[in-house]
N, C-alpha and C positions, 0 to 999 in steps of 0.2 A: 034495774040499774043500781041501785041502793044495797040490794045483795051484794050482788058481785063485788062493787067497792068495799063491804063490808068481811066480806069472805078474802077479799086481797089485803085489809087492814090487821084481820087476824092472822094470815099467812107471814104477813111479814114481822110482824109483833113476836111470831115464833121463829121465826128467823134471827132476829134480831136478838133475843132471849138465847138466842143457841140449844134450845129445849127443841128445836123441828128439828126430823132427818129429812135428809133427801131423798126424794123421791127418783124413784128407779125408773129411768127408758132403754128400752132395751135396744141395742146395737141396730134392730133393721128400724126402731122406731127413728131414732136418731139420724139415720141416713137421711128420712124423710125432711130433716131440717137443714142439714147443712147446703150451705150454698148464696147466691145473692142475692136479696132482694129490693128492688127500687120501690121507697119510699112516695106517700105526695107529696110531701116538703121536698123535693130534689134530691136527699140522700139517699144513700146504698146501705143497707142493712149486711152486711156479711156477718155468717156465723159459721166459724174456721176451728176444727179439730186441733189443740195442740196438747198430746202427749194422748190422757184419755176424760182430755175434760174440755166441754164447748166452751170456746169463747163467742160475745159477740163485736163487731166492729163499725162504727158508722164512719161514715168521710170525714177526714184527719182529727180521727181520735184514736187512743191506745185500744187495744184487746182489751176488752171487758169479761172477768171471767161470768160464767152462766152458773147458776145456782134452780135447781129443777123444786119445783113446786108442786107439780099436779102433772098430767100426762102431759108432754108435749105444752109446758106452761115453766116459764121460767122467770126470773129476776135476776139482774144482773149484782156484782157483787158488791157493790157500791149501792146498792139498790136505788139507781137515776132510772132504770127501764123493766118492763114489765112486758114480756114476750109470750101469745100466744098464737101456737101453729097448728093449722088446720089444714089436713093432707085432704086435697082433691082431686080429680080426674086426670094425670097429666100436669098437677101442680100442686104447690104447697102456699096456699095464705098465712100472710103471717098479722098481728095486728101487734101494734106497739101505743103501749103508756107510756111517756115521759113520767115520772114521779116527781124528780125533781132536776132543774135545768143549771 
């Protein structure tokens, strides 16, 4: 757990630095994410294609644009959310950090 928090501290440190590029998914990877997903806290995760860049959206909040990180791993550009998607049989799990509220 320690890693990973550690490895998303540096990621966004280079983000933040504007020294990181973006990581690249590719168009069928992509598909695998768009679409809604219900939250446990009650909310809907939507993440909605506009132009050729993901945003994401929770219940009544603006498009958040996405900022790609790692495969299918992203941060929103405000960086308040920390999205990773994991395509499975028939479904796509998503897990969500808040960063900051």
């Amino acid at each position: 757990m320690k890693a990973m928090f550690a490895a998303l501290a540096a990621a966004l440190a280079l983000l933040v630095s504007g020294c990181a590029t973006e990581y690249y998914n590719a168009p069928h990877e992509m598909a695998e994410v768009y679409g809604a997903y219900p939250l446990s806290d009650g909310d809907t995760l939507r993440i909605e294609k506009k132009g050729n860049r993901p945003y994401a959206r929770l219940d009544g909040t603006e498009p958040m644009r996405l900022t790609s990180i790692g495969p299918l791993e992203f941060v929103t550009q405000d960086q308040s959310l920390h999205l990773q998607f994991a395509p499975l049989a028939f479904t796509t799990e998503v897990t969500v950090q808040r960063l900051r509220y």
